[in-house]
DOTIKE-625706 format. One line per 5 residues: number of its first residue (from 1); their letters; for each residue z, x, y of C-alpha. Coordinates in nm, 2 decimals, decimal comma. Example, Ala and Ser with C-alpha at 12.3 -4.5 7.8 and 13.67 -1.06 7.14 Angstrom:
BEGIN
1> AS> 0,78/1,23/-0,45; 0,71/1,37/-0,11
***
This chain:
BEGIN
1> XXXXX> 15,12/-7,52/1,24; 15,18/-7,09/1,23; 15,13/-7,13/0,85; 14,79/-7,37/0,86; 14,63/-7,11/1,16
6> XXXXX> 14,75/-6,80/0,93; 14,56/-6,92/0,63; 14,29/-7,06/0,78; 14,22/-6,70/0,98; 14,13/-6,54/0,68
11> XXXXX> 14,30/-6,22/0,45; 14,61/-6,09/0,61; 14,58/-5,73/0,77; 14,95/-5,68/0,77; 15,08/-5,34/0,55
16> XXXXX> 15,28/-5,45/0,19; 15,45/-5,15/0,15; 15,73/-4,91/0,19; 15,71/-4,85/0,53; 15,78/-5,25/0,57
21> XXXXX> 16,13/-5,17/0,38; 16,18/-4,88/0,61; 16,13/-5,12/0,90; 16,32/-5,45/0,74; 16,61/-5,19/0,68
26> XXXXX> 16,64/-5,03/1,01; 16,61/-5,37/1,18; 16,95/-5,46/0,95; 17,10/-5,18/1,06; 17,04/-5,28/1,41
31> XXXXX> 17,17/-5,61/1,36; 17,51/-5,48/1,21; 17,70/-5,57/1,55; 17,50/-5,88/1,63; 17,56/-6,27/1,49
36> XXXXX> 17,24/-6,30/1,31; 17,31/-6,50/1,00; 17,03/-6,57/0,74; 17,03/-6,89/0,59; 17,03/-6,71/0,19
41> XXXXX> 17,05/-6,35/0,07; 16,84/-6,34/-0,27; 16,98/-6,10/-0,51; 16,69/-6,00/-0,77; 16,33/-5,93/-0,65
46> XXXXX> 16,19/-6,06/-1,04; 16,04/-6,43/-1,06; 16,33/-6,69/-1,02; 16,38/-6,47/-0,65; 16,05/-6,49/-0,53
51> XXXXX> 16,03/-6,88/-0,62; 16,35/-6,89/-0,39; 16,22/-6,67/-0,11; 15,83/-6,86/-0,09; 16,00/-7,19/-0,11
56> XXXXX> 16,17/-7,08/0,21; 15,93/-6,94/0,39; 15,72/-7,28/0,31; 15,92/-7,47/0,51; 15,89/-7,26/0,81
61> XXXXX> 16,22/-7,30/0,93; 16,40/-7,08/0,70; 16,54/-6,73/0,71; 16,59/-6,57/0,40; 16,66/-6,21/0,28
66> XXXXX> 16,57/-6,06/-0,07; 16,70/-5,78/-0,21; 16,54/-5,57/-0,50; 16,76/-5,25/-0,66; 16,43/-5,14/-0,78
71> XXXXX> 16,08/-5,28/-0,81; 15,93/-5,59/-0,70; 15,87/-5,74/-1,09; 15,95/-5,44/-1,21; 16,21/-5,55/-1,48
76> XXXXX> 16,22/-5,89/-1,70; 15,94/-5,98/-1,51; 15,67/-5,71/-1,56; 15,74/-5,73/-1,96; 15,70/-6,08/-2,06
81> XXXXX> 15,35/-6,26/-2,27; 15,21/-6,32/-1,93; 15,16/-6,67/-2,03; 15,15/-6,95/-1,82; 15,24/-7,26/-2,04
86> XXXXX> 15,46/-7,55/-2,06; 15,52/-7,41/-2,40; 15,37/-7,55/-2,74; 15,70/-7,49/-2,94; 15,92/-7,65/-2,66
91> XXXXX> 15,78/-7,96/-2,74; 15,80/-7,93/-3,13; 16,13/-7,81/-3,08; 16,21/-8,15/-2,89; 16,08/-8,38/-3,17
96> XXXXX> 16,25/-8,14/-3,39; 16,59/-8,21/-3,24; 16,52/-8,56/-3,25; 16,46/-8,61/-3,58; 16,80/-8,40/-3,65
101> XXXXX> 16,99/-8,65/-3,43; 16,81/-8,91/-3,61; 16,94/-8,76/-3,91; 16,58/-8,78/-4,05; 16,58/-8,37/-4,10
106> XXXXX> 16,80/-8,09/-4,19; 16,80/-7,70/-4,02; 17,11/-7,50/-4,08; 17,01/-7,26/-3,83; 17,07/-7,53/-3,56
111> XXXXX> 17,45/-7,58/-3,52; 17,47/-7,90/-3,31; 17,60/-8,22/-3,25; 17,39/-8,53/-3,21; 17,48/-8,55/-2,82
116> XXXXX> 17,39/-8,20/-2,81; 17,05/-8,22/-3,02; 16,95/-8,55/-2,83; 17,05/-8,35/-2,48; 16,86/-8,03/-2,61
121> XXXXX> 16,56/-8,31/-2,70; 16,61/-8,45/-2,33; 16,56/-8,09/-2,17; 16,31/-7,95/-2,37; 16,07/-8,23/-2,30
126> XXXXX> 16,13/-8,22/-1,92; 16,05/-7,89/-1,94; 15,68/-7,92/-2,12; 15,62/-8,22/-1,89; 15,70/-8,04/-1,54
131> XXXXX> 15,57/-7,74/-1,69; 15,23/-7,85/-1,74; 15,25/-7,97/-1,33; 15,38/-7,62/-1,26; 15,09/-7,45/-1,44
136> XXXXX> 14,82/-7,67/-1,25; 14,99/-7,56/-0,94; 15,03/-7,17/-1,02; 14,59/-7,22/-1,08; 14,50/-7,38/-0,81
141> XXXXX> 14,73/-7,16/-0,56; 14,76/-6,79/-0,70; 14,38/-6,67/-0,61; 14,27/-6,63/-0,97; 14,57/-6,47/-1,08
146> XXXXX> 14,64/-6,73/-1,32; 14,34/-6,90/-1,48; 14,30/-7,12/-1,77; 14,20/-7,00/-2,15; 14,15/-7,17/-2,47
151> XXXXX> 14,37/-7,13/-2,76; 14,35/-7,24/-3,12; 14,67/-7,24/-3,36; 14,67/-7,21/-3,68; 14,85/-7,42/-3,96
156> XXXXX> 14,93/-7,21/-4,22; 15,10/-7,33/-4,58; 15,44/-7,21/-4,43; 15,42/-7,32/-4,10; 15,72/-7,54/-3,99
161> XXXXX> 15,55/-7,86/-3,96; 15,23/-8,04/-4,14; 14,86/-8,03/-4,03; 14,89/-8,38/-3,89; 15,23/-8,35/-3,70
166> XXXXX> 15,04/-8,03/-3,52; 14,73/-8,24/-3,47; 14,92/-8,50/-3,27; 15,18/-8,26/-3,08; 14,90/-8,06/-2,92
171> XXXXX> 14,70/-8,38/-2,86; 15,03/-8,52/-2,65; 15,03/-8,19/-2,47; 14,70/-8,21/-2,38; 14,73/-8,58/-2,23
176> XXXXX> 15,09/-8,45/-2,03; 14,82/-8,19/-1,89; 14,57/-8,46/-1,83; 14,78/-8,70/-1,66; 14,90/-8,43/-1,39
181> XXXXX> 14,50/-8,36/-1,37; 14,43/-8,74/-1,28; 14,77/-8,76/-1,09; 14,56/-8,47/-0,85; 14,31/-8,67/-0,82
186> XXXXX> 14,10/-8,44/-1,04; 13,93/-8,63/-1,34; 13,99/-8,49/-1,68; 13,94/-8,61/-2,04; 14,09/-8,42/-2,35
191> XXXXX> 13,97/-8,10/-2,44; 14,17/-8,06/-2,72; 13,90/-7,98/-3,09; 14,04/-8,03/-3,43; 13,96/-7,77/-3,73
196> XXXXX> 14,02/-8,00/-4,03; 13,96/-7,68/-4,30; 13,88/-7,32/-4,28; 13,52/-7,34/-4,30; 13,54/-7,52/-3,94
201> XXXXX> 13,74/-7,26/-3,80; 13,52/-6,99/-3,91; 13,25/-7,18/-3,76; 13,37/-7,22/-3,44; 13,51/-6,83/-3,42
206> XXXXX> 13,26/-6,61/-3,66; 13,59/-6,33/-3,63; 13,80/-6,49/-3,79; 13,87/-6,48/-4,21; 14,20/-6,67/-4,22
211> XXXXX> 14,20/-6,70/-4,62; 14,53/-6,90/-4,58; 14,45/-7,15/-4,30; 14,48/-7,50/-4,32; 14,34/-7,58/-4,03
216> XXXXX> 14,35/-7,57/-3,67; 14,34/-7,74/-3,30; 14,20/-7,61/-2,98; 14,37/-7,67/-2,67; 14,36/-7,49/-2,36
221> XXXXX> 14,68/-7,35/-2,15; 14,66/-7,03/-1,88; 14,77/-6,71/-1,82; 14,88/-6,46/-1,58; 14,62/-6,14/-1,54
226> XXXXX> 14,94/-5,96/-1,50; 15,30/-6,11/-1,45; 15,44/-5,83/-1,22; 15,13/-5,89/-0,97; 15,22/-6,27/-0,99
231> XXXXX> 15,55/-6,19/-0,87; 15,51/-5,96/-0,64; 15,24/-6,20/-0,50; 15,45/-6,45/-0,43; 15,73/-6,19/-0,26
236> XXXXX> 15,47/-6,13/0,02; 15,30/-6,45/0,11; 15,67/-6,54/0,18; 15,72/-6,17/0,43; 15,37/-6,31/0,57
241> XXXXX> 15,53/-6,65/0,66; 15,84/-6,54/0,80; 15,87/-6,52/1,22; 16,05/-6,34/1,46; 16,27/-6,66/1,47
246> XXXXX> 16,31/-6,74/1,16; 16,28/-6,38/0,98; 16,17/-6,39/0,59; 16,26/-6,04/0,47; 16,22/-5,86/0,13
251> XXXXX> 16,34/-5,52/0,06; 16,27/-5,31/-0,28; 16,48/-5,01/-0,36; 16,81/-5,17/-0,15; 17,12/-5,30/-0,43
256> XXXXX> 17,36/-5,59/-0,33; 17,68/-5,39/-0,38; 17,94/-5,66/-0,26; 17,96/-5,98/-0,09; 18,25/-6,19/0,04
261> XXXXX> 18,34/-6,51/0,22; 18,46/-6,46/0,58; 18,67/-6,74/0,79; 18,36/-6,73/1,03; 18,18/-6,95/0,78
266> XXXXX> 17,91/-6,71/0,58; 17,91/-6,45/0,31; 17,95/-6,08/0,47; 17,70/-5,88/0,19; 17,74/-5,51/0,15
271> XXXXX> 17,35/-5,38/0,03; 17,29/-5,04/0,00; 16,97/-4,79/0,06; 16,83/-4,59/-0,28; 16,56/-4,47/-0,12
276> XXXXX> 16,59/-4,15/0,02; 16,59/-4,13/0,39; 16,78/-3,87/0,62; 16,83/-4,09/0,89; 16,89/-4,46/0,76
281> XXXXX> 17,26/-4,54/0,72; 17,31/-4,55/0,31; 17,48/-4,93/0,35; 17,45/-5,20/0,56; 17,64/-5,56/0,64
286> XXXXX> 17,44/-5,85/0,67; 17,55/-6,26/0,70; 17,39/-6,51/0,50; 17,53/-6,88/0,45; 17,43/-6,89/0,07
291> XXXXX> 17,38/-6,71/-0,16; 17,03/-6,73/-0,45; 17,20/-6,49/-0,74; 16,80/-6,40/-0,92; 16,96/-6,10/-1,14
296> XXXXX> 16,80/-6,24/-1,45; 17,00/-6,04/-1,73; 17,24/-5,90/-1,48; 17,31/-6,24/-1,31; 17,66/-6,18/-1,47
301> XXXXX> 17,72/-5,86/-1,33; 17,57/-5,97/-0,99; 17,77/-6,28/-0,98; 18,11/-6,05/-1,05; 18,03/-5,81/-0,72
306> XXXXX> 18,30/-6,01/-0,52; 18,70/-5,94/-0,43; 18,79/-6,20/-0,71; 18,57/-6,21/-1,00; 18,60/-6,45/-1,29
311> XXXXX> 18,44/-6,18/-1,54; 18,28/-6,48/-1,73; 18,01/-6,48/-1,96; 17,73/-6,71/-1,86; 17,43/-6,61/-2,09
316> XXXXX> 17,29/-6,48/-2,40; 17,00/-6,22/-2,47; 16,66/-6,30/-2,63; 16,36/-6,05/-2,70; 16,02/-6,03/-2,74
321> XXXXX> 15,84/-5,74/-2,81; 15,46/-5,68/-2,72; 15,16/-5,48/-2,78; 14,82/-5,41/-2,63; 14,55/-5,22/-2,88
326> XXXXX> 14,19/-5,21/-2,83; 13,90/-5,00/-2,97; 13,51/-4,99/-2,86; 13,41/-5,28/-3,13; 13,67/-5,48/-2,99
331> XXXXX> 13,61/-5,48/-2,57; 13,26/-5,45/-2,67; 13,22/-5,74/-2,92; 13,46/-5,95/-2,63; 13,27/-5,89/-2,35
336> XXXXX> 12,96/-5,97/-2,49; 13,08/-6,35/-2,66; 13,24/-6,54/-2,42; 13,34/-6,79/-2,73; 13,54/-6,48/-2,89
341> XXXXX> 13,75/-6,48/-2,60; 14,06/-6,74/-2,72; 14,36/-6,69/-2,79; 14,49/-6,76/-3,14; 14,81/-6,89/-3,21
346> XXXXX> 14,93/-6,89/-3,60; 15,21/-7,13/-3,63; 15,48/-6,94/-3,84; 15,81/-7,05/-3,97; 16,00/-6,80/-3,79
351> XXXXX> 15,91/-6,63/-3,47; 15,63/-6,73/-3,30; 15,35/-6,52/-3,18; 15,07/-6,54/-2,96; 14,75/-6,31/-3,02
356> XXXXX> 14,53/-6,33/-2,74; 14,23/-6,15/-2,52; 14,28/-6,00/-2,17; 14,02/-5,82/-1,90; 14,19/-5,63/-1,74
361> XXXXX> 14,06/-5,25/-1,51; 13,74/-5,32/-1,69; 13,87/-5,30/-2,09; 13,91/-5,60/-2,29; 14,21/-5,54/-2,54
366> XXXXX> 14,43/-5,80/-2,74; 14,78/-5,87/-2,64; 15,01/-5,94/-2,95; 15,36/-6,09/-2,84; 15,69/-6,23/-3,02
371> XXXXX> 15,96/-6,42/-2,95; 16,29/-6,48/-2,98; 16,50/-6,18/-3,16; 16,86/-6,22/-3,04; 16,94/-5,93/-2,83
376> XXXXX> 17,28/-5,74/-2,69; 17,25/-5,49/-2,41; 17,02/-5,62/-2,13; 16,98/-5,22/-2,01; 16,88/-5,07/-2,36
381> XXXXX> 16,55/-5,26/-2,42; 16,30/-5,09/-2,67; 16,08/-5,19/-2,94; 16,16/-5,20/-3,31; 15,91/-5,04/-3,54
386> XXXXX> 15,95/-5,41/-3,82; 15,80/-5,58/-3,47; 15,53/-5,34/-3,49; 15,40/-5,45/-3,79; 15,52/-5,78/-3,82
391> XXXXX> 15,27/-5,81/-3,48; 14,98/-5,63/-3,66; 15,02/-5,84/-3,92; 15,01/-6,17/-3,78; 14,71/-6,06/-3,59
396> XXXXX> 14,53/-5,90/-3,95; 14,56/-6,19/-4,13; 14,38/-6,39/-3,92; 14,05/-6,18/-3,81; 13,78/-6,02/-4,07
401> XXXXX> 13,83/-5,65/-4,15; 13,55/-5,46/-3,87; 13,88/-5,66/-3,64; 14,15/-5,52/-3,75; 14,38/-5,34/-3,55
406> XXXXX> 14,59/-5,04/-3,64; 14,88/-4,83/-3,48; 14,59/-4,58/-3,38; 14,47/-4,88/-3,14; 14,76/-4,93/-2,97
411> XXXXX> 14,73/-4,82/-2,59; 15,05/-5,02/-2,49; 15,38/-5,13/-2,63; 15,67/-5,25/-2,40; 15,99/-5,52/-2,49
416> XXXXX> 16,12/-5,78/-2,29; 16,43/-6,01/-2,23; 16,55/-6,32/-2,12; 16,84/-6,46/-2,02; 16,98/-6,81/-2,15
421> XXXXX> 17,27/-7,01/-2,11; 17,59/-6,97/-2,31; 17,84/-7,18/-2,33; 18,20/-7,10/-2,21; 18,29/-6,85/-2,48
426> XXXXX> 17,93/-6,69/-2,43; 17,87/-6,72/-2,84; 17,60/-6,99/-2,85; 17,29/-6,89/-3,09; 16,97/-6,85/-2,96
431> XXXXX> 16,78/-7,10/-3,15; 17,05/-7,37/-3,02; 16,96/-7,28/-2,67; 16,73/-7,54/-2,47; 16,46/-7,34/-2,29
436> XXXXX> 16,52/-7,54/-1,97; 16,61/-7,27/-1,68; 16,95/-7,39/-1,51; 17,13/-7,35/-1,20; 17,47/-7,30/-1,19
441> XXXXX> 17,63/-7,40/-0,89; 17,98/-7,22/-0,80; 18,19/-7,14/-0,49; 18,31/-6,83/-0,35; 18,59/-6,90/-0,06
446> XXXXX> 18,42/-7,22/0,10; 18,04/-7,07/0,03; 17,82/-7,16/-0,21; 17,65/-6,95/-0,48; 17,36/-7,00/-0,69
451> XXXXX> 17,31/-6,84/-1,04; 16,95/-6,90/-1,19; 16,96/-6,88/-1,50; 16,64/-6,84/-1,76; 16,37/-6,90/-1,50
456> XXXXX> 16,05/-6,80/-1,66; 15,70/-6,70/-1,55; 15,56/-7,04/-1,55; 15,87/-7,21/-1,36; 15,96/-6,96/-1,13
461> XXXXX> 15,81/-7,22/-0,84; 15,96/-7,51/-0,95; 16,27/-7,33/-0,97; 16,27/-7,17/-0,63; 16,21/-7,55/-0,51
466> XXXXX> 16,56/-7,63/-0,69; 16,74/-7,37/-0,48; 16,61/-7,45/-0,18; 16,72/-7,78/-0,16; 17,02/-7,71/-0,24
471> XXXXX> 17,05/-7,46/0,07; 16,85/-7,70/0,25; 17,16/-7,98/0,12; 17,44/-7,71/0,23; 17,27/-7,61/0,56
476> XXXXX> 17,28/-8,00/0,67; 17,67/-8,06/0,57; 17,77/-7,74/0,73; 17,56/-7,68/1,00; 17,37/-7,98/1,08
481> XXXXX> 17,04/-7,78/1,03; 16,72/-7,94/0,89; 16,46/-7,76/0,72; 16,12/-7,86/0,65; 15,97/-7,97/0,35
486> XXXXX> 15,85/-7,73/0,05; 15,48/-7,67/0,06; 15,44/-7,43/-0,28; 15,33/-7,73/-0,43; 14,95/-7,70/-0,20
491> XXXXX> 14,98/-7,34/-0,03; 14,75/-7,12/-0,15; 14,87/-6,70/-0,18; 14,76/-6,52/0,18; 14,50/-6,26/0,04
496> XXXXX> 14,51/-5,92/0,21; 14,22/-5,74/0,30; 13,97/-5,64/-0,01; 14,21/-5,76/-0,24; 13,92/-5,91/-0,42
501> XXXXX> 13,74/-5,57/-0,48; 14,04/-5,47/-0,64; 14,11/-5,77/-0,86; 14,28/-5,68/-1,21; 14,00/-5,91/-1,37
506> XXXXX> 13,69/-5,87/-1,22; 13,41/-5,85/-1,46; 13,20/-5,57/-1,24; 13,50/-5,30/-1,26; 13,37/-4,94/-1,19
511> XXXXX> 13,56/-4,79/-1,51; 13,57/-4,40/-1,45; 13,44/-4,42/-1,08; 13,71/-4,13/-0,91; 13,68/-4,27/-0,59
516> XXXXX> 13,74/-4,61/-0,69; 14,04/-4,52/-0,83; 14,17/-4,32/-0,54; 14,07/-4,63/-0,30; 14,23/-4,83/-0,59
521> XXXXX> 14,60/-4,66/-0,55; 14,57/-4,64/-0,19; 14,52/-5,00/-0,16; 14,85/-5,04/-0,37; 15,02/-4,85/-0,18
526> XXXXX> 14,94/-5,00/0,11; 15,00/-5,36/0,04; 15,10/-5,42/-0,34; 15,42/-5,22/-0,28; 15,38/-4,93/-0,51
531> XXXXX> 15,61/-4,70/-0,44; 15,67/-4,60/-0,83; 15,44/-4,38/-1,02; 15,57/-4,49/-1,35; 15,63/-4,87/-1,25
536> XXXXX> 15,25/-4,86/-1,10; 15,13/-4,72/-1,48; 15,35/-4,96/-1,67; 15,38/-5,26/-1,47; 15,11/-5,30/-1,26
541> XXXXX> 14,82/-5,22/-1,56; 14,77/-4,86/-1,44; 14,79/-4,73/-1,73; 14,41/-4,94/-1,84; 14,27/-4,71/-1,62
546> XXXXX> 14,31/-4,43/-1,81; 14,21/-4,58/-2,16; 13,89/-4,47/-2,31; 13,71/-4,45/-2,65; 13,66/-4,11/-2,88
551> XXXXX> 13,34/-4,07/-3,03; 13,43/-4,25/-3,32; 13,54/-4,54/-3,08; 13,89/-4,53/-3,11; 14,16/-4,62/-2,84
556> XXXXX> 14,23/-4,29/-2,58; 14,40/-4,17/-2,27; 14,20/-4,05/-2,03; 14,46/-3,81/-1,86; 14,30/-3,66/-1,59
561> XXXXX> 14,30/-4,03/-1,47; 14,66/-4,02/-1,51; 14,70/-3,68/-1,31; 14,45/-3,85/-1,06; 14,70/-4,11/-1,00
566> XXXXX> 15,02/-3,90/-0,96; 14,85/-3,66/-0,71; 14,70/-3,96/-0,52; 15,04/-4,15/-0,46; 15,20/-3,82/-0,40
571> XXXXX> 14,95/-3,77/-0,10; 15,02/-4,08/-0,02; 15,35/-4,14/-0,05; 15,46/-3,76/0,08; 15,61/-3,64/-0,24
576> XXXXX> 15,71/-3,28/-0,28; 15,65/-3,09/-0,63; 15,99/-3,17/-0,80; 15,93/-3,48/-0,68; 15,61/-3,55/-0,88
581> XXXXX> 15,74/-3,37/-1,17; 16,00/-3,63/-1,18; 15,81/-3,97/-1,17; 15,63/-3,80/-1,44; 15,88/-3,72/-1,65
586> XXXXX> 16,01/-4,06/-1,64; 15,68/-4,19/-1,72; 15,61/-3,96/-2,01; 15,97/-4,08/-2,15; 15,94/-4,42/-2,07
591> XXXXX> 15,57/-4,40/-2,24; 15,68/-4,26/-2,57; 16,02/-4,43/-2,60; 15,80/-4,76/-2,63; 15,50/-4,61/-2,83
596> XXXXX> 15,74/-4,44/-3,07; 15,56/-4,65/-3,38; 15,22/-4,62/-3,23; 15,00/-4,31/-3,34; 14,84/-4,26/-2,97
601> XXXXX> 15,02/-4,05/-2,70; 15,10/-3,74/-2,87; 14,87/-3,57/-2,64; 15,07/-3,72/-2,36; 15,38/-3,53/-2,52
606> XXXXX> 15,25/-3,18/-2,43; 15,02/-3,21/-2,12; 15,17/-3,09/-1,80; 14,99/-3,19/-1,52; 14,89/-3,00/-1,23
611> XXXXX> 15,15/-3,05/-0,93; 15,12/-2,91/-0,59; 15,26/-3,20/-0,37; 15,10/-3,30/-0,06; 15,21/-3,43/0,28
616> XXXXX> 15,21/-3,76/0,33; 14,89/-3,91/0,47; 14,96/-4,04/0,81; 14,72/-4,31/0,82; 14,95/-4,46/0,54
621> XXXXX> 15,21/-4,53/0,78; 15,60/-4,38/0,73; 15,58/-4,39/0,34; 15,76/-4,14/0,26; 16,11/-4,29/0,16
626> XXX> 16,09/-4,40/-0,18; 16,32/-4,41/-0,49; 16,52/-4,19/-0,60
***
C-alpha cells in the first residue's frame, strides 16, 4: 500500500545524494551496539546489485544494505554497448551448438563435449527467450530510459552463417518478442523487413554503400540512453521504497572489507568509509543474514574477504571496447531523418560489432562497440589502438564516403569487461562460455552467500529476482519470515522532481545555455548522486556537453564547459583548490589514457583550468564528504 500511495503522489522530493550516505553511514554507526540485522548486505553498487536491492525493496518487507567502494555504475556498468537485447548472436550461437552436438558442423575454436554443447544450446536459448521479457519490462518501467530502435544486419560474403539461416533467426527472435507482447496483453505482429540485395538496402537507408552486402533484415531491439543512469536508477527507487521498519540503504564510497559468520546466526560485515569526513568513524560493523556478492570482475576477490578463504577462481575476463565520434554532417543529417536513425549490425565472422545512433545532451553521434577479446586483469582496462580501427572499419564499409568517420571524430573512447564463469581450474575459453548469468550458491559458517556471476545490462532485473528468492527461501527455513512478492516485473522508476527537463534524450536540449548547465549539475548532485567530477564526465555523458563543431565541422571540446562543470560541483560539493585540481587530474588522465589513438584532446593535455574552490552551498545539504 506505502509503495502504490508513493507512486501514485507523483515525483519524489527526497535528496539522491551524498548527504544521504553521510546520513545512512552515521545511522550504522549508531546502530553498532544495537541488534539490528538486515536481511542481505549487497557487495557491488553496478547492475547485478541494484537488481538485488529493487527486488527487495518491491516486496516491501525487506531490509537490505548496499555497499559501493566507488560509484553507483561507475565501473563494468557505466562502459558497456548500452544495449538492451536478448542478444541476436546468443541465439545463433545456440543453433550453432546444436548443430555441433548434432555433429552436423565443425568449429575448432569450440572445445566441448556434446553434453556440454547441448547444455551451452539449453542456456543460451533461455537466455534470448527471458531476455526478450526482460527488455519489455526494462521499457515499460525505466521512464524512457530504455526505448526501442530499429536495427538492420548485414550479411556479408564472410559472415558465419548464410542469408537464409539469418533471415529465419531474426524472424524467430522477433516472434520470442511478439509472443511476450501478446502474453501482456499488448497486440503485436512482426516488424521484422527483409533486404533480399543491396539495391534494397540502399533504398531503405540512402547512407549506406555496402559494396559487399548480401542482404539484410530489420528488426527492432532497445537501448539504454545511458547504462550508468539505468543503474543508478534503479539503486534509488529501491532507497525510496525502503521504511523506517524495514530500512533499504545504499551507500557509494563505503568498501566491504571483511565479513564473518557469528554463532548468533548472521554475517558480522566490516565496511569501511573512503570519503573523507573528520568526524565519521572510518569502519563500521553491521549484521545481515545473507549475503548478494555483486562485485562483477572482483566477485573473486570479494568472495575471498573472509577468515577462511578458498582463493578459487570462479571466472574469466571478456572485453569490448567502444567509441563515440560525431561531426556537424553527422548529428545534423541524424536529427533531421528520423529513418537514418537505426542501428546497423554487419554480421562478421569474428567479433561482432554493433554501429548504432544515440541523442544524447543535444548531439547525435554514432556508438561503435565490440565484443569479446579475452581479457586478464580486471583493474588495467584500456583500449587497444587494432580495436580502433578494426571499429572504424566496420562502420566505413558500410556507409557512403560524406559518412565516414575518422580518428579526428572521435569525442569518446572507453573499454569494458565482463565477467563469465570458469570452470574449476578457471582455464575455460571465452567462446565456450554460455552467456547465461549464474548464481553460485556457497556457505560461509552456517550463512549463505551469493556470487552473481555475468549479470548484464539487460538482465540485471531478472537477476535480482533470482537472489531474492533465494533470501526470501533462507529467511523462511531460518527465521520463519515471509516476504512479499517481487513487483519489478510492473513498478515503474519513482521520478524525482524535474527529472524530465533534464532527460539525457530529450529532443529540445538547450546545447550551450550556461545556466542550464549549472541547473544541470546541481540537479545531479542533488539526486543522481554525483559526487565524482570525472565519473559525472565519463559515466554519466558529461562530457556531450562539452562537444562542439569547428568551423569546418569537425568533432570539438568545448572546455570552458568542462571548467564550468568542475567549478560548479566544487561550489556544490565544498571542494577546496587541491581538491579540484585533483578530480581534474584524474579526469585529464583517465581522458587521454582511453583517447590515446584518437586525434582529439590534445588541447585537453595543456589547458589548466581556473581553480579557486568555493564553499559548499548550503542549500545543497551536508555535501561535502566525498571521495578521496
Amino acid at each position: 500500500m506505502r509503495n502504490k500511495q508513493q507512486a501514485a503522489a507523483g515525483p519524489v522530493t527526497r535528496t539522491f545524494g551524498m548527504a544521504d550516505v553521510l546520513d545512512q553511514y552515521r545511522s550504522l554507526a549508531a546502530e553498532t551496539d544495537g541488534d539490528f540485522v538486515h536481511d542481505t548486505l549487497v557487495i557491488g553498487g553496478g547492475a547485478a546489485g541494484a537488481g538485488v536491492l529493487r527486488d527487495l525493496a518491491s516486496r516491501g518487507n525487506a531490509s537490505a544494505i548496499l555497499v559501493e567502494r566507488g560509484s553507483f555504475g561507475g565501473e563494468t556498468s557505466s562502459k558497456t554497448g548500452k544495449a538492451i537485447h536478448p542478444g541476436i548472436r546468443y541465439l545463433r550461437m545456440a543453433f550453432h551448438r546444436l548443430l555441433l552436438a548434432a555433429k552436423l558442423r565443425r568449429d575448432p575454436k569450440i572445445r566441448q563435449s556434446t553434453l556440454q554443447n547441448l547444455r551451452g544450446a539449453w542456456l543460451d536459448l533461455q537466455l534470448v527467450w527471458y531476455g526478450t521479457r526482460e527488455r519489455k519490462i526494462l521499457i515499460e518501467t525505466s521512464r524512457d530510459t530504455v526505448e526501442e530502435i530499429p536495427n538492420i544486419v548485414f550479411v556479408l560474403p564472410d559472415s558465419p552463417e548464410r542469408k537464409w539461416a539469418v533471415f529465419f533467426g531474426i524472424w524467430l527472435y522477433d516472434l520470442f518478442t511478439t509472443l511476450w507482447a501478446w502474453c501482456g496483453l499488448t497486440p503485436r505482429f512482426s516488424r521484422v523487413k527483409l533486404f533480399f540485395n543491396r539495391a534494397a538496402l540502399h533504398r531503405q537507408l540512402p547512407n549506406l554503400d555496402a559494396p559487399e552486402a548480401l542482404g539484410g533484415i530489420l528488426y527492432w531491439d532497445g537501448k539504454a540512453n545511458n547504462d550508468k543512469v539505468l543503474v543508478l536508477k534503479a539503486i534509488r527507487d529501491a532507497y525510496y521504497r525502503g521504511s523506517s521498519e524495514y530500512p533499504i540503504r545504499a551507500l557509494s564510497q563505503v568498501e566491504m572489507l571483511g565479513y564473518e559468520w557469528v554463532a548468533a546466526g548472521h554475517f558480522e560485515v566490516t565496511l569501511a568509509r573512503r570519503f573523507e569526513h573528520t568526524e565519521l568513524p572510518e569502519r563500521v560493523t553491521v549484521r545481515a543474514r545473507t549475503i548478494a556478492n555483486a562485485a562483477g570482475p572482483w566477485v573473486d576477490q570479494a568472495r575471498n574477504r573472509t577468515e577462511q578463504p578458498d582463493g578459487r577462481t570462479t571466472v574469466v575476463y571478456s572485453r569490448g571496447t567502444h567509441l563515440e565520434a560525431t561531426n556537424e554532417f553527422i548529428h545534423r543529417s541524424l536529427a533531421e531523418d528520423p529513418r537514418l536513425q537505426v542501428g546497423l549490425v554487419p554480421l562478421n565472422p569474428e567479433r561482432q560489432h554493433y554501429l548504432r545512433p544515440f541523442l544524447q545532451n543535444g548531439i547525435w553521434y554514432v556508438q561503435c562497440t565490440t565484443t569479446d577479446r579475452a581479457h586478464l586483469d580486471p583493474d588495467l582496462v584500456m583500449p587497444e589502438e587494432d580495436e580502433i580501427d578494426e571499429l572504424l572499419h566496420s562502420y566505413n564499409a558500410l556507409v557512403a564516403d560524406r559518412w565516414q568517420l575518422s580518428r579526428r571524430d572521435i569525442f569518446h573512447v572507453f573499454c569494458g569487461i565482463r565477467p563469465l564463469a570458469a570452470d574449476d581450474r578457471g582455464q575455460i575459453a571465452v567462446q565456450d562460455i554460455s552467456r547465461m548469468f549464474r548464481i553460485n550458491r556457497r556457505r560461509v559458517g552456517d550463512g549463505p552467500v551469493y556470487d552473481m556471476i555475468n549479470v548484464k545490462l539487460t538482465e540485471f532485473r531478472w537477476a535480482g529476482q533470482k537472489v531474492a528468492e533465494l533470501v526470501a527461501k533462507e529467511l523462511r527455513r531460518g527465521t520463519g519470515r515471509t516476504l512479499g512478492r517481487s513487483r519489478t516485473a510492473r513498478l515503474p522508476f519513482l521520478p524525482v522532481a524535474e527529472e524530465e527537463r533534464y532527460a539525457l534524450q530529450r529532443a529540445d536540449h538547450p546545447r550551450g545555455d550556461r545556466a542550464y548547465l549549472r541547473a544541470k549539475v546541481e540537479h545531479y548532485v542533488r539526486y543522481q548522486m554525483a559526487v565524482s567530477y570525472p565519473d559525472y564526465l565519463l559515466n554519466t555523458g558529461g562530457i556531450r556537453d562539452a562537444v562542439v563543431f569547428d568551423s569546418a565541422g569537425r568533432c570539438d571540446l568545448d572546455l570552458a564547459v568542462l571548467d564550468l562543470t568542475l567549478a560548479e560541483m566544487a561550489r556544490l560539493l565544498g571542494w577546496e583548490p587541491a581538491r579540484c585540481r585533483a578530480e581534474w587530474e584524474t579526469f585529464r588522465t583517465a581522458y587521454l589514457r582511453n583517447m590515446a589513438f584518437a586525434e582529439l584532446g590534445e588541447r585537453l593535455r595543456v589547458h589548466l583550468p581556473a581553480i579557486t574552490g568555493a564553499p559548499a552551498d548550503e542549500s545543497a545539504g551536508e555535501q561535502m564528504a566525498t571521495a578521496p
